[in-house]
Backbone as a chain_set.jsonl record, in Angstrom:
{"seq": "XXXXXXXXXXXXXXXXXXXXXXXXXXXXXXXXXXXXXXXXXXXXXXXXXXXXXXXXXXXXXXXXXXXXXXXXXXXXXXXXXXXXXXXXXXXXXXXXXXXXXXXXXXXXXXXXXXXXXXXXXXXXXXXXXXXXXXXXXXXXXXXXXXXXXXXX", "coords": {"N": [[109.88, 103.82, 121.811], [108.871, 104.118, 118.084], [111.755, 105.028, 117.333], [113.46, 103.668, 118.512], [114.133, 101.17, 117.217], [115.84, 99.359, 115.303], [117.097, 99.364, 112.157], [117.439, 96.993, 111.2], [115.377, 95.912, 112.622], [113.208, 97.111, 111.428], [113.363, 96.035, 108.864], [112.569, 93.534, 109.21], [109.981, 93.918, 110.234], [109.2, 95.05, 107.719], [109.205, 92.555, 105.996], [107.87, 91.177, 107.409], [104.77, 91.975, 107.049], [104.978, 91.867, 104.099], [105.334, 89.09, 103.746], [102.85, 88.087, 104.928], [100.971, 89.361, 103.339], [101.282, 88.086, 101.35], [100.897, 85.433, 101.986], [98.799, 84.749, 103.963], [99.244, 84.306, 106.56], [101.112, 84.885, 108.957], [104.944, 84.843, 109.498], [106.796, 82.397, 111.257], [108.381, 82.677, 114.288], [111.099, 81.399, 113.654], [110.919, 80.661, 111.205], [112.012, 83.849, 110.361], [114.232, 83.934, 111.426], [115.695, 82.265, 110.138], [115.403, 83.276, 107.239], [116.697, 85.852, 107.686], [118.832, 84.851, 108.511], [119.537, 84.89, 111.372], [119.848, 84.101, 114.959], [117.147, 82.644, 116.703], [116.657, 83.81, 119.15], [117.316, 86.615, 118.232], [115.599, 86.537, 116.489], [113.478, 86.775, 118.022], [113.585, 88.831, 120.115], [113.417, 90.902, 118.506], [110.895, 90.734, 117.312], [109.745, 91.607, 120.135], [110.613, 94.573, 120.464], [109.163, 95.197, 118.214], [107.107, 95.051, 118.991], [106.21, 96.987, 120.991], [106.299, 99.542, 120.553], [104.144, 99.833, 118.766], [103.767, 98.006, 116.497], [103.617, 95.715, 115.263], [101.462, 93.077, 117.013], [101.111, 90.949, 119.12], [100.378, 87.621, 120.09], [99.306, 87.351, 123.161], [101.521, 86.354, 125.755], [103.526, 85.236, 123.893], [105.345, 84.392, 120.945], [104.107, 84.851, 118.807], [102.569, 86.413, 115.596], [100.083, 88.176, 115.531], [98.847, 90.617, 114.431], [99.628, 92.906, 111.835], [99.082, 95.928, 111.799], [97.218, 97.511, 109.199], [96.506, 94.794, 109.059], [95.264, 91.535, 109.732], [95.904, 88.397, 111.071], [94.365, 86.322, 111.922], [91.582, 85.207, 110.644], [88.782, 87.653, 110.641], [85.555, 89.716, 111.025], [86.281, 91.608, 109.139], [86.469, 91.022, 106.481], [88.828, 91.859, 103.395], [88.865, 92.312, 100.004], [90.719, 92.14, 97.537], [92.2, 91.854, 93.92], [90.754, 89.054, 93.921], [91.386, 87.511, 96.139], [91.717, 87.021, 99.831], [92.011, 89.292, 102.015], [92.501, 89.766, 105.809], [91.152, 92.321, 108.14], [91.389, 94.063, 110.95], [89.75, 95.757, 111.891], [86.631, 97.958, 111.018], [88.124, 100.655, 110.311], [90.235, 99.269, 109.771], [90.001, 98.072, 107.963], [89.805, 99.813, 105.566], [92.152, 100.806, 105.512], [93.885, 98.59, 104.531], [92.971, 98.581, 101.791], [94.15, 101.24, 101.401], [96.952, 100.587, 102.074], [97.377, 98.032, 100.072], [97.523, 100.272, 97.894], [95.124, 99.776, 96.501], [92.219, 99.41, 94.644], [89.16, 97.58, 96.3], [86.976, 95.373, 97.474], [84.545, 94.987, 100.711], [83.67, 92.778, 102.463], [81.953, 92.963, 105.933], [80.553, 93.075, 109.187], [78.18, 94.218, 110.887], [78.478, 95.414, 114.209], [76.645, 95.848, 116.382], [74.01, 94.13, 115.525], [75.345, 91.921, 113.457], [74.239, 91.973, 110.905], [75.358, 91.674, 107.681], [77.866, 93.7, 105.938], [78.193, 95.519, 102.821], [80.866, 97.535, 101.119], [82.877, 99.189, 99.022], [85.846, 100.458, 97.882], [87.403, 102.719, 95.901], [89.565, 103.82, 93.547], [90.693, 105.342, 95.752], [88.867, 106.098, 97.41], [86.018, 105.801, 99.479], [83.154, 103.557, 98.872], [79.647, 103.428, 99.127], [76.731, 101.199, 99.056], [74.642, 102.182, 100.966], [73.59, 104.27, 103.123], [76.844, 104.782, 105.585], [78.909, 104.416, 108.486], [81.787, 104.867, 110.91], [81.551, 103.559, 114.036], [83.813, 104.403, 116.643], [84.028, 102.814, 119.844], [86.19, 103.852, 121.681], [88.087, 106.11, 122.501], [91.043, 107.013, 120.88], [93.377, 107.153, 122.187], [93.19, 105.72, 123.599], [93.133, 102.57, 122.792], [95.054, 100.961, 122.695], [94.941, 100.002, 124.424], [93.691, 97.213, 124.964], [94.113, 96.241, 122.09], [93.102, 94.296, 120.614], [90.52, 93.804, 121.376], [89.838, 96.431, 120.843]], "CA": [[109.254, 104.437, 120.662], [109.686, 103.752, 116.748], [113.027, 105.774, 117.609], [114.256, 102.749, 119.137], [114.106, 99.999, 115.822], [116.703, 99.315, 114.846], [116.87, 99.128, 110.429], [117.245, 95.849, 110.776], [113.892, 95.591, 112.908], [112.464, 97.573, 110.298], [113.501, 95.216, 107.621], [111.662, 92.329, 109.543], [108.64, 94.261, 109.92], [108.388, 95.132, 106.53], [109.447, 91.136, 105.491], [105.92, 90.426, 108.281], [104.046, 92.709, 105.79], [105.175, 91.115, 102.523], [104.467, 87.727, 103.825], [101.038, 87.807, 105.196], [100.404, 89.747, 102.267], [101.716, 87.004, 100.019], [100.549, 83.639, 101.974], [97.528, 85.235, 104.511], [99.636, 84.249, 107.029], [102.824, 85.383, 109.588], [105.822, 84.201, 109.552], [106.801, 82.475, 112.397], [110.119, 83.295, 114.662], [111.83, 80.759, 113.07], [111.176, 81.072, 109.741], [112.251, 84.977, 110.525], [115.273, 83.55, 111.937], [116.486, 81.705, 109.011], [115.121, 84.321, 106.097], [117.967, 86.984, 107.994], [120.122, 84.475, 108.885], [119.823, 85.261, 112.265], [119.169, 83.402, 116.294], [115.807, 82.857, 117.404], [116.421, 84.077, 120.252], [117.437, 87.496, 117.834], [114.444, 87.216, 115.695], [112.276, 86.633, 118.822], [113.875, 90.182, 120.444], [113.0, 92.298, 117.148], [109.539, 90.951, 117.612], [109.461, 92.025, 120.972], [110.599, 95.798, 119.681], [108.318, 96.013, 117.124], [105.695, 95.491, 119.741], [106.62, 98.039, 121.724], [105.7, 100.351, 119.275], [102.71, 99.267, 118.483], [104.416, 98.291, 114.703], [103.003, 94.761, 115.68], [100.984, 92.854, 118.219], [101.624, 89.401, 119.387], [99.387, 86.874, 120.766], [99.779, 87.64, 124.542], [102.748, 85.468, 126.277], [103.696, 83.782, 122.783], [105.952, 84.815, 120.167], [103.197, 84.577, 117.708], [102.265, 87.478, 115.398], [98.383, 88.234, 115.843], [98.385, 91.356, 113.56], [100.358, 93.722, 111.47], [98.38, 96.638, 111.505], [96.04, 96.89, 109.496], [96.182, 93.089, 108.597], [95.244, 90.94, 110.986], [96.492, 86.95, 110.467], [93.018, 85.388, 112.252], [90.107, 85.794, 110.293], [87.769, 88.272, 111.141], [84.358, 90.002, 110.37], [86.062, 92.463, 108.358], [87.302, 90.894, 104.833], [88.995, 93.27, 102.121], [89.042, 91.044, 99.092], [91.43, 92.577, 96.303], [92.545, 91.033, 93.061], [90.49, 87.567, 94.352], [92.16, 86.968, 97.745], [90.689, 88.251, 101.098], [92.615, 89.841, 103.483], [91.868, 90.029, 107.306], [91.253, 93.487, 108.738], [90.972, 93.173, 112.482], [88.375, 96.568, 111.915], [86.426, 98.836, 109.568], [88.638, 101.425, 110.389], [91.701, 98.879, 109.206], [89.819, 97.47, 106.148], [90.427, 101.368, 104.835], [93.781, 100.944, 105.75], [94.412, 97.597, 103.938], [92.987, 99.04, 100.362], [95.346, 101.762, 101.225], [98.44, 100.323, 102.655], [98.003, 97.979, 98.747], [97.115, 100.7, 96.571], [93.922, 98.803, 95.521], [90.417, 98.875, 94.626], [88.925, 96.511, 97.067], [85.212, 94.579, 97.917], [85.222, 94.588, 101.921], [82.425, 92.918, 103.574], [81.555, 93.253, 107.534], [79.214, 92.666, 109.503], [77.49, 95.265, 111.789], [78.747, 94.936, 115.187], [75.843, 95.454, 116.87], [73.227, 93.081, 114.637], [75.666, 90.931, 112.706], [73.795, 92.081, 109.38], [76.328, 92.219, 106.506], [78.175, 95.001, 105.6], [79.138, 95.736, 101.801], [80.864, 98.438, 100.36], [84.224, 99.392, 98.106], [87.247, 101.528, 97.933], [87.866, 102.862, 94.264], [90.363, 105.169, 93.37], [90.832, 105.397, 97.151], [87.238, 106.917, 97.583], [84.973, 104.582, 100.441], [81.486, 103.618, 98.205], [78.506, 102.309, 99.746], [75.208, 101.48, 98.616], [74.012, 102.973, 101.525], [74.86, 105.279, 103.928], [77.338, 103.896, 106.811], [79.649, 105.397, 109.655], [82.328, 103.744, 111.979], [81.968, 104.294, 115.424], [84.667, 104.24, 117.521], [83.536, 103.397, 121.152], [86.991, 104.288, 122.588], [89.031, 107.236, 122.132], [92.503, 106.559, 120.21], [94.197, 107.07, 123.514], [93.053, 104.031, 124.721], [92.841, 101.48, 121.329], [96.159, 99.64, 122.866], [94.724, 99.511, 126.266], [93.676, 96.42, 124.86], [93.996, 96.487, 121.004], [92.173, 93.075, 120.062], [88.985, 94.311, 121.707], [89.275, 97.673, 120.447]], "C": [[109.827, 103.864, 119.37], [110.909, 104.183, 116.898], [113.845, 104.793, 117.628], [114.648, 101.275, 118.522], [114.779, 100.28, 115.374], [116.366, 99.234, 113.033], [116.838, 97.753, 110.094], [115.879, 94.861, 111.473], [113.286, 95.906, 111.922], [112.379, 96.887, 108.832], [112.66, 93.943, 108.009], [110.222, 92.544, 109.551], [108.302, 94.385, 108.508], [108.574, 92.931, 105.306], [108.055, 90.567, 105.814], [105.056, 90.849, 107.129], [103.74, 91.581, 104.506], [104.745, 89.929, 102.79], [103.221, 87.608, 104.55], [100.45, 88.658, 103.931], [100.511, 88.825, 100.93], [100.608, 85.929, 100.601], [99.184, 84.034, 102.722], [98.206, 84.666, 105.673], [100.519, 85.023, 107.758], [103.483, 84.524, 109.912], [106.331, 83.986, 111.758], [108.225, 82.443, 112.918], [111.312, 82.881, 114.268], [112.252, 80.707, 111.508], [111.779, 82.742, 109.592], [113.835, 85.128, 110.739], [116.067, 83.075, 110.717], [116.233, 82.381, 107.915], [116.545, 85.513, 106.417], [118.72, 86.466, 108.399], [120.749, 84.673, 110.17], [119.326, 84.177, 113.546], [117.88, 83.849, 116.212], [115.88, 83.951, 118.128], [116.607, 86.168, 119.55], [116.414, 88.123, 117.394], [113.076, 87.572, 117.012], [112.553, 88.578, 119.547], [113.74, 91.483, 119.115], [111.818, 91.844, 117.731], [109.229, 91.706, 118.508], [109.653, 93.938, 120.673], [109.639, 96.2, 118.963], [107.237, 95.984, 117.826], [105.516, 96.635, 120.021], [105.9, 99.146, 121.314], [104.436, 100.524, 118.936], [102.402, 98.648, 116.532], [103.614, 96.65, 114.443], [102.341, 94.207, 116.377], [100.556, 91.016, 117.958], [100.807, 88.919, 120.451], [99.821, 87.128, 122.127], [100.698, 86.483, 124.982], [103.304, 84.369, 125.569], [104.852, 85.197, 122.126], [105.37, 85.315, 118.558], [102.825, 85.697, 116.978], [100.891, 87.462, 115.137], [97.627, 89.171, 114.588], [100.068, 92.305, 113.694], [99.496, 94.495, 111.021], [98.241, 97.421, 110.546], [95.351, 95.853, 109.195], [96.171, 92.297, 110.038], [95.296, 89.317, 110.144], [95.516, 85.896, 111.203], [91.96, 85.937, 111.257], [89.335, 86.544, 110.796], [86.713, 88.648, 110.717], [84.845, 90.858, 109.489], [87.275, 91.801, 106.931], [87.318, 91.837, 103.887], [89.387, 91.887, 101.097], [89.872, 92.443, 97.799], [91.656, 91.346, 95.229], [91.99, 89.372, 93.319], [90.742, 87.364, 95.035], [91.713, 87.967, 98.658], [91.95, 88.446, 101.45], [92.197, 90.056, 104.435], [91.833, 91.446, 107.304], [90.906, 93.01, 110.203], [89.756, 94.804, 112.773], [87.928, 96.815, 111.014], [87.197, 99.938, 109.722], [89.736, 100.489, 109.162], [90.977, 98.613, 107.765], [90.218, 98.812, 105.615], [91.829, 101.141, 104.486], [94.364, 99.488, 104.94], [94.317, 98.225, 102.544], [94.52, 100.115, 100.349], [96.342, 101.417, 101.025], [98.704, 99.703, 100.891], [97.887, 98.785, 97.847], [96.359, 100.34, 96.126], [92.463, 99.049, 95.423], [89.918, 97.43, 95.639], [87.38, 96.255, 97.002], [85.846, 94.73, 99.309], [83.572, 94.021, 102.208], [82.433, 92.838, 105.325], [80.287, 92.423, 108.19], [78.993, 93.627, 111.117], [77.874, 94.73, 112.812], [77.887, 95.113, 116.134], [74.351, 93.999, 116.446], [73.68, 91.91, 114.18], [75.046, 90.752, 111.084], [75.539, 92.365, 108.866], [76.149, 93.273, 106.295], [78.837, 95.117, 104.32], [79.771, 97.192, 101.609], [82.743, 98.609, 100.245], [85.072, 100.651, 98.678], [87.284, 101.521, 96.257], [87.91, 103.935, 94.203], [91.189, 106.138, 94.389], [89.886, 106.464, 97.429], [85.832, 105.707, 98.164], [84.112, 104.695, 99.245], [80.644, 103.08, 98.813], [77.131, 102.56, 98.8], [73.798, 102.092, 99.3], [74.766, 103.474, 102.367], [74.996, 104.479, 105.22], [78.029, 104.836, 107.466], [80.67, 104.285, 110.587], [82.193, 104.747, 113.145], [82.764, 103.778, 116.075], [84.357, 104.206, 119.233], [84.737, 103.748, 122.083], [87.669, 105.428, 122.077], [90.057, 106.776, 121.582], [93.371, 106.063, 121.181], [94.311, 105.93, 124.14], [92.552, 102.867, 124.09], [94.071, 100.598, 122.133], [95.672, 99.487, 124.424], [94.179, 97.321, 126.159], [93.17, 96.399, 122.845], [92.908, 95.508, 119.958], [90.957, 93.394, 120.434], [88.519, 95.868, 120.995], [88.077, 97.48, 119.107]], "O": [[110.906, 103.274, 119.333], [111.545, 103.307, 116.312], [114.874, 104.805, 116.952], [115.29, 100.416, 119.127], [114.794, 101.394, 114.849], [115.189, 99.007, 112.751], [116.379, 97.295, 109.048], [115.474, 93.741, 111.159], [112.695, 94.994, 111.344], [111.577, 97.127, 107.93], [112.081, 93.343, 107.103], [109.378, 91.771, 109.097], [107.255, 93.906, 108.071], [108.075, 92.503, 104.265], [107.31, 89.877, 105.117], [104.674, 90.013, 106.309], [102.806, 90.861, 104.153], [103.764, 89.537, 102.159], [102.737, 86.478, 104.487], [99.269, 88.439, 103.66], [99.943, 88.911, 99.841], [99.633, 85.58, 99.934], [98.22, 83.626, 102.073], [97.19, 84.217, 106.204], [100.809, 86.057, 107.156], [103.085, 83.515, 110.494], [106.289, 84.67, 112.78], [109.17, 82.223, 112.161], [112.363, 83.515, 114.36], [113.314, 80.71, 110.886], [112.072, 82.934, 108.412], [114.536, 86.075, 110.382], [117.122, 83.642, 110.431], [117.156, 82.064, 107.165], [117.259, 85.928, 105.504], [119.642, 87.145, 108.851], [121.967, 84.682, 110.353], [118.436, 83.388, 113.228], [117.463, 84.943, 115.834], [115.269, 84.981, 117.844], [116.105, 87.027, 120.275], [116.069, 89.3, 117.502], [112.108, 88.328, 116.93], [111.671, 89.422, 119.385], [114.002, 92.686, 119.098], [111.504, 92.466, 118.746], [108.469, 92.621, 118.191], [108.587, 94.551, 120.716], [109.218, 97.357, 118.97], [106.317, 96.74, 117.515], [104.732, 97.361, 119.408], [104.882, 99.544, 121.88], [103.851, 101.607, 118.905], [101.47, 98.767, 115.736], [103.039, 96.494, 113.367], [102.26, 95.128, 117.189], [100.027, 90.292, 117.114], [100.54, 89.536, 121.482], [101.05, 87.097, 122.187], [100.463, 85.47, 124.324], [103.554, 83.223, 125.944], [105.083, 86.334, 122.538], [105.914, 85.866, 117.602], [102.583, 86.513, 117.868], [100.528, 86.557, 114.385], [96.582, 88.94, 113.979], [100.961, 92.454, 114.527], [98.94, 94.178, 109.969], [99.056, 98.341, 110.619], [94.133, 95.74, 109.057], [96.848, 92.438, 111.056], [94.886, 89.081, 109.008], [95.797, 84.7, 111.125], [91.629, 87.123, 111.226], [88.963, 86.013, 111.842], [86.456, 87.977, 109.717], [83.946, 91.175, 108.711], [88.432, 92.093, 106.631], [86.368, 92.52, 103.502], [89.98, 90.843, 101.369], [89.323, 93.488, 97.451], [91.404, 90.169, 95.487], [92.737, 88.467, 92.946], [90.223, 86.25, 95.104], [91.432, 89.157, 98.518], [92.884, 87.708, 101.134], [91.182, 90.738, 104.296], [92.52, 91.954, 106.418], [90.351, 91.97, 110.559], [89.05, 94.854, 113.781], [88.331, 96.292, 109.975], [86.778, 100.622, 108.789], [89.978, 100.878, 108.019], [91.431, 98.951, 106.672], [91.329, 98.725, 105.091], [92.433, 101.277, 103.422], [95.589, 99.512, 104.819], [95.388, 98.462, 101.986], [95.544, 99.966, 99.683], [96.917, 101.712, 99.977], [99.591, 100.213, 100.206], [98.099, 98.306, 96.733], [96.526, 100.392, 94.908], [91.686, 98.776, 96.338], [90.486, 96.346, 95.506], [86.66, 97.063, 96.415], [87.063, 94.687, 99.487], [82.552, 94.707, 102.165], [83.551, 92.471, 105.686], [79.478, 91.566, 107.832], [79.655, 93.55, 112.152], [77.795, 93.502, 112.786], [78.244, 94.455, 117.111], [73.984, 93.134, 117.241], [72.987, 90.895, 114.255], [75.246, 89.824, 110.3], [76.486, 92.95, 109.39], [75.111, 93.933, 106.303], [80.044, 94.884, 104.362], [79.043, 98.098, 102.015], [83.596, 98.276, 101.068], [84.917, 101.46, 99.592], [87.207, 100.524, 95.538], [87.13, 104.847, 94.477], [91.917, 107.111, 94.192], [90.224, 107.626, 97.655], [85.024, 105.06, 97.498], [84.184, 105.716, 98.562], [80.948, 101.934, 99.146], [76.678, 103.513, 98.166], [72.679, 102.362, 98.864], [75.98, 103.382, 102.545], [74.146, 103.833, 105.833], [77.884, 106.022, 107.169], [80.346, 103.132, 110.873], [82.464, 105.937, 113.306], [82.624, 102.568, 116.25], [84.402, 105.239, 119.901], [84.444, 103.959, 123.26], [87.676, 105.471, 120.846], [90.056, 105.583, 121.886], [93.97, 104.988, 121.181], [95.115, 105.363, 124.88], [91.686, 102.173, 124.623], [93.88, 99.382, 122.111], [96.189, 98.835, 125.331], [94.321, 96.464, 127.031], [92.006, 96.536, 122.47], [92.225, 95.827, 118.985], [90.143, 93.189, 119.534], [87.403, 96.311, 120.723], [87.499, 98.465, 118.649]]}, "num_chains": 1, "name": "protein.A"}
């Protein structure tokens, strides 16, 4: 559980944060390694922790970081564009959660996951807007979003 992160995991997670929020990227185990001054093989065992958790989630049998929820570091259908720069969301649930997580007015567009029509609509003031009316559906229960989290 989070219980089990250490403060100095928690300082790496929030370092993952800051830099994919800076470059649109994640840092990779090495560069993680030499930012704390620490072994690979150290920074690679926080990663593995912060999985655990669900504080991160790492390309399956890599070291790689995939997403810091609710940024995701592949492109996806759901862009939150703040201040000029997109950000990934890896849903429409997370795009919410990106305006949030910066404090920001955002643009997000989508694209309908059944159709592939575009999807616009804002965050301002932290209040969803659309120009028409929308809804997320969730086809899994919460319970079972990490059963496989990239598909969720």
């Amino acid at each position: 559980m989070i219980s089990d992160l250490t403060d100095f995991d928690l300082a790496i997670r929030l370092h993952i944060y800051q830099f994919i929020i800076d470059t649109g990227r994640a840092p990779g185990v090495g560069e993680i390694a030499d930012r704390f001054k620490i072994s690979v093989d150290d920074a690679r065992e926080s990663l593995h922790r912060l999985e655990r958790p669900h504080q991160i989630v790492l390309d399956p049998g890599t070291d790689d970081i995939r997403m810091a929820i609710p940024l995701s570091v592949n492109p996806t259908p759901h862009r939150v564009w703040i201040d000029g720069r997109v950000r990934y969301a890896n849903c429409a649930w997370d795009s919410l959660g990106v305006a949030a997580m910066l404090h920001s007015d955002a643009e997000i567009e989508a694209e309908d996951g059944e159709t592939g029509e575009p999807i616009r609509y804002a965050i301002r003031h932290g209040i969803p807007e659309a120009t028409e009316d929308l809804f997320v559906h969730f086809p899994l229960p919460l319970r079972r979003w990490y059963d496989n989290i990239v598909n969720t």
